[in-house]
Backbone as CSV, one residue per row, in Angstrom:
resi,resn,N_x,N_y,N_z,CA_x,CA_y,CA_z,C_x,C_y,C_z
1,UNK,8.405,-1.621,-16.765,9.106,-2.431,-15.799,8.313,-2.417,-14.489
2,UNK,8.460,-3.254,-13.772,7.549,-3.464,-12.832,8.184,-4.047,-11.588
3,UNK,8.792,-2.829,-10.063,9.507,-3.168,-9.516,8.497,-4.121,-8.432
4,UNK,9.089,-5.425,-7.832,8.043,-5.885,-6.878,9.200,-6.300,-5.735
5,UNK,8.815,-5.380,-4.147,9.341,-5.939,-3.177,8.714,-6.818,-2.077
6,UNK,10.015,-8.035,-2.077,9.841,-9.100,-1.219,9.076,-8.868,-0.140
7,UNK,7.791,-9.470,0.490,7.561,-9.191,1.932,8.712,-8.754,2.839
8,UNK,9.791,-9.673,2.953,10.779,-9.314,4.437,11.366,-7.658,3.956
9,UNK,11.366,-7.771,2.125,12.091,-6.096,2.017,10.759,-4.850,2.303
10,UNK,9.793,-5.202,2.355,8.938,-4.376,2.452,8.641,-4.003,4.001
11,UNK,9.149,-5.282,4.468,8.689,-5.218,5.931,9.756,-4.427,6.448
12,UNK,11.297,-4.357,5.956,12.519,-3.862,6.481,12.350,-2.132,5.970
13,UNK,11.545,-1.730,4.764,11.599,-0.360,4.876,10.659,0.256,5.553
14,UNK,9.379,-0.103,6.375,8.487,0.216,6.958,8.927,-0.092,8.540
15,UNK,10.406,-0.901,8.649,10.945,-0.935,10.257,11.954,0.279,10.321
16,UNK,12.319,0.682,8.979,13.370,1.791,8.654,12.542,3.016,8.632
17,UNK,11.466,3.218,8.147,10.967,4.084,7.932,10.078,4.589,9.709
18,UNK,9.861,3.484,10.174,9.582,3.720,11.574,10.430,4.441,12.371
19,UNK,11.842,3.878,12.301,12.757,4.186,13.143,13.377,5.693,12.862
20,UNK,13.443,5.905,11.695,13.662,7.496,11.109,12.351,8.471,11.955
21,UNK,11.442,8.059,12.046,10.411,8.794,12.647,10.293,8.905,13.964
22,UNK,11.163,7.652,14.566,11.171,7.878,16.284,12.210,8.637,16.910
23,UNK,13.185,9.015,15.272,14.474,10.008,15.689,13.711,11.192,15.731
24,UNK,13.126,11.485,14.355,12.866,12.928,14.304,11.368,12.994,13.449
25,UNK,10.606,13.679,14.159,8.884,13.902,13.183,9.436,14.318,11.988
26,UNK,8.876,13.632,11.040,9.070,13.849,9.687,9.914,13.415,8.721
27,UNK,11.034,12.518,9.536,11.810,12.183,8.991,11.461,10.830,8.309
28,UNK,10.933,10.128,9.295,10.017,9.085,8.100,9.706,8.955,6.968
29,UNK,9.071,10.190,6.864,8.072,10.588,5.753,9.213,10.892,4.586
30,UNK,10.194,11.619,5.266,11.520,11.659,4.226,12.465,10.418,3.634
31,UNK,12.270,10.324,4.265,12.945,8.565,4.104,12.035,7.363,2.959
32,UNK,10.717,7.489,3.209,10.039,7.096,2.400,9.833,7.209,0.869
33,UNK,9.668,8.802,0.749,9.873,9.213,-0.326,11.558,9.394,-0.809
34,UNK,12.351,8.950,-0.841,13.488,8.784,-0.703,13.539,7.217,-1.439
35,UNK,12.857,6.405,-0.801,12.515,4.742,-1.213,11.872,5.198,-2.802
36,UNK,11.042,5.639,-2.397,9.922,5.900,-3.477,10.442,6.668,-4.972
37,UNK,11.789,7.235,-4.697,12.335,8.190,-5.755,13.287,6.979,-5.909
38,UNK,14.003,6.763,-5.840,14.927,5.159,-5.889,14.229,4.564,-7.087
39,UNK,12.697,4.533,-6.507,12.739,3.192,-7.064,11.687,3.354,-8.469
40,UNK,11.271,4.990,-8.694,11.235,5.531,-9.770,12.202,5.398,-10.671
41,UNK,13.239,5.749,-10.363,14.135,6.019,-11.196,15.037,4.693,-11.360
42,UNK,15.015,3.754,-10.761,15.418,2.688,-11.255,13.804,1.893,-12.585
43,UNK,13.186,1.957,-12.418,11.913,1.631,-13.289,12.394,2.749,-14.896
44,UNK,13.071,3.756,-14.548,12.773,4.831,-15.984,14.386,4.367,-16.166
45,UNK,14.907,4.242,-16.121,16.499,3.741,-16.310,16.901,2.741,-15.642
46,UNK,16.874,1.316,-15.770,16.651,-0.098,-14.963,18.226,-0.064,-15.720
47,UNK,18.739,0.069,-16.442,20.625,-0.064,-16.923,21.254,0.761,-16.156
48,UNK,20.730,1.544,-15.924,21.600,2.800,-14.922,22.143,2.213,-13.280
49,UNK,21.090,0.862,-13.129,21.417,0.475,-11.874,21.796,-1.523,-12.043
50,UNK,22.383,-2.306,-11.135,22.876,-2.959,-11.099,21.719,-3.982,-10.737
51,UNK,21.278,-5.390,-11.449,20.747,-6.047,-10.863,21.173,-6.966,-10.162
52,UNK,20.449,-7.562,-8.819,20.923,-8.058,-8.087,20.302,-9.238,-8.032
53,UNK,19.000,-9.460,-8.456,18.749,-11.066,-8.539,17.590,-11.412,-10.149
54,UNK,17.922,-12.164,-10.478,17.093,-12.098,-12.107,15.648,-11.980,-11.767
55,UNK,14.944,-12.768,-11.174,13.342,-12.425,-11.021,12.862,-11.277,-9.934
């Protein structure tokens, strides 16, 4: 399976992932990998989660 995010969604976790980092050093970085485990585990069990648009 092959997850692919939209420019504007890619652009919205890298404004999220900014803003976690201007709260607290490191938290970014947590937040990221956080995205990044999501979206593992939706790829190894894609039924386990709800789709939201067909392509």
């Amino acid at each position: 399976m092959q997850v692919v995010f939209r420019p504007e969604a890619e652009q919205e976790v890298f404004e999220a992932q900014d803003w976690y980092e201007s709260c607290s050093p490191g938290l970014g970085y947590e937040f990221s990998r956080a995205v990044e485990v999501a979206v593992e585990l939706a790829t190894r069990m894609p039924l386990a989660h709800p789709q939201i648009e067909d392509e």
